[in-house]
N, C-alpha and C positions, 0 to 999 in steps of 0.2 A: 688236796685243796690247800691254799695257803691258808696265810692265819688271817688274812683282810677278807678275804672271802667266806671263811671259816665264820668268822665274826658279821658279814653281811647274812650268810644265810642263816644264822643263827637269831638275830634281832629281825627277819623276815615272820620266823616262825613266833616269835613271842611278839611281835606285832601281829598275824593271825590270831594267833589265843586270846591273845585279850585288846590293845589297845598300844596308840603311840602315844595318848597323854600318861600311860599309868606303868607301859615300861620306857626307863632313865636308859642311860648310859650303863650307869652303877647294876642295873637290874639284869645288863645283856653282858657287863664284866663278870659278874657274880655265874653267871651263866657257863659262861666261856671257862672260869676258875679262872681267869686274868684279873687283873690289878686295873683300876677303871686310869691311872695313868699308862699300862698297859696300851687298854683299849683306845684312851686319848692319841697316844703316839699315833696308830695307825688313822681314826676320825676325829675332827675338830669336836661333832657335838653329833646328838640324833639327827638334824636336819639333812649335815650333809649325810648321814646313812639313809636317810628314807632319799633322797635325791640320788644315793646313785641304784638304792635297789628299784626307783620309777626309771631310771636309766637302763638297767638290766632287764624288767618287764617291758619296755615300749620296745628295746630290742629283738626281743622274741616275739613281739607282736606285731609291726611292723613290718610289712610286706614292700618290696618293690613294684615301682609302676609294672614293671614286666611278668611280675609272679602273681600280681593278682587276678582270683577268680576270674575264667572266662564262660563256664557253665554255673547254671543252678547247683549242679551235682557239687561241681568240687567251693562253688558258695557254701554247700553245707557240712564238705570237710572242715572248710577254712575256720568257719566256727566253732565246731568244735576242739579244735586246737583251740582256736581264742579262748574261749570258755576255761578248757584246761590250765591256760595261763594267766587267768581274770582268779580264777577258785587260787594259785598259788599264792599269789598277792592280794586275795580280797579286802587286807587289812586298807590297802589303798583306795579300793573303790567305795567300801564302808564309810569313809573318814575325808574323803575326798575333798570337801570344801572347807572341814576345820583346817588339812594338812594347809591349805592357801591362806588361809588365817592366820596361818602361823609364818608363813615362807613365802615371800611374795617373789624369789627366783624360782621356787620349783612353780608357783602358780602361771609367773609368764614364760618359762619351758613349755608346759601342760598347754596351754591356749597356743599355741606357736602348732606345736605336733598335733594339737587337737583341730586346728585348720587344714593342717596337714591331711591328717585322718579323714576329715568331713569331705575334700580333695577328693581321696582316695576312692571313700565310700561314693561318693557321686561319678566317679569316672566308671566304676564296676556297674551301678546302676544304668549307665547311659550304655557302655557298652552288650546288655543284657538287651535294652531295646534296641541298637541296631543289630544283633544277629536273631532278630525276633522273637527271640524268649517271651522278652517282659512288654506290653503294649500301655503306654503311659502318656497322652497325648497333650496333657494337660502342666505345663513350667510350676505352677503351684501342687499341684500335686506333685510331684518328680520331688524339688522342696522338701515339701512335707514330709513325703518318705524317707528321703536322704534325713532330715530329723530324727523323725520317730526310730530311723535305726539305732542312729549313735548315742540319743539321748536312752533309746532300752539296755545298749549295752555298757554306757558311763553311770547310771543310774541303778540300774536293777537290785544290786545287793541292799544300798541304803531303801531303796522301795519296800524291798523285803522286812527289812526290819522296822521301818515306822508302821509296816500293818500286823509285828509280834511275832513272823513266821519265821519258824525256823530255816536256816539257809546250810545246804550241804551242796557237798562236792554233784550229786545229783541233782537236788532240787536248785540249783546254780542254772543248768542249763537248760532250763523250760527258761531263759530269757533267748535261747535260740526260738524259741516259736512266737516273740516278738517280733522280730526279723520276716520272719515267714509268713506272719501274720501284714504285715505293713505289705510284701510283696504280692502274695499268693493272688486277691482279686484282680490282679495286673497280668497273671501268665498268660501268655499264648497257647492256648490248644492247636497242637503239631497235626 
């Protein structure tokens, strides 16, 4: 692993632990045993680290028109890979709207892929009701669903915590059964 990499994945982790207001630069050099002019050399500041590690997660997250889900079945592989790469980066989802507070490029990056996404998740949905999976007859409804998915899965971590629970790499993915929950009274019995 390089040393810019080295040092992304390392401020990933100490942003999981605790926080990107309370770890610096200073606090991810000290980390690394680098020299926070070290560290400078390779990032301008945090920001651009957290913009490229939302660069590095939306990658892995990020499906092609072509690869996305065509069954329920492999719908709920796909999540759980998601899920997998939502717990790596949780510090992002946790902090989500301060991180926009702070950086208003990574905010209009985010809203750009986040249409993208909502795209995405709306084409998997519609494709579900024409091979008669899902029966959803109703344009607000379809909507709302398309919502409630992305909002459980842009959401869920900060939900967890404004109600005090604790959040693990396990209890992470009971927001898969948000999903499932928004679809399920919609399946077609075969």
């Amino acid at each position: 692993m390089s040393r810019k990499e080295d040092i992304l994945e390392r401020a990933r982790m100490l942003f999981n632990e605790s926080n990107t207001q309370s770890v610096t630069t200073n606090h991810i050099a000290k980390e690394m045993e680098i020299s926070p002019g070290n560290l400078h050399y390779h990032y301008k500041n945090r920001e651009e680290i957290i913009r490229l590690l939302y660069k590095k997660m939306r990658e892995k997250m990020t499906l092609s028109i072509d690869a996305l889900p065509k069954t329920l079945e492999e719908l709920s592989t796909h999540q759980k890979i998601l899920i997998g790469i939502q717990w790596e980066y949780r510090f992002f989802f946790r902090e989500i709207l301060f991180l926009f507070s702070r950086d208003t490029v990574l905010e209009n990056q985010y809203i750009e892929d986040n249409i993208a996404h909502r795209k995405r998740i709306s084409k998997t949905i519609r494709s579900f009701i024409e091979s008669g999976d899902l029966e959803i007859l109703d344009g607000d409804i379809f909507e709302y669903i398309v919502d409630s998915i992305l909002m459980s899965w842009q959401f869920y971590t900060s939900y967890m915590q404004t109600l005090g629970r604790p959040l693990s790499a396990k209890s992470a993915e009971k927001a898969i059964q948000y999903t499932n929950n928004a679809i399920t009274p919609y399946i077609r019995k075969h």
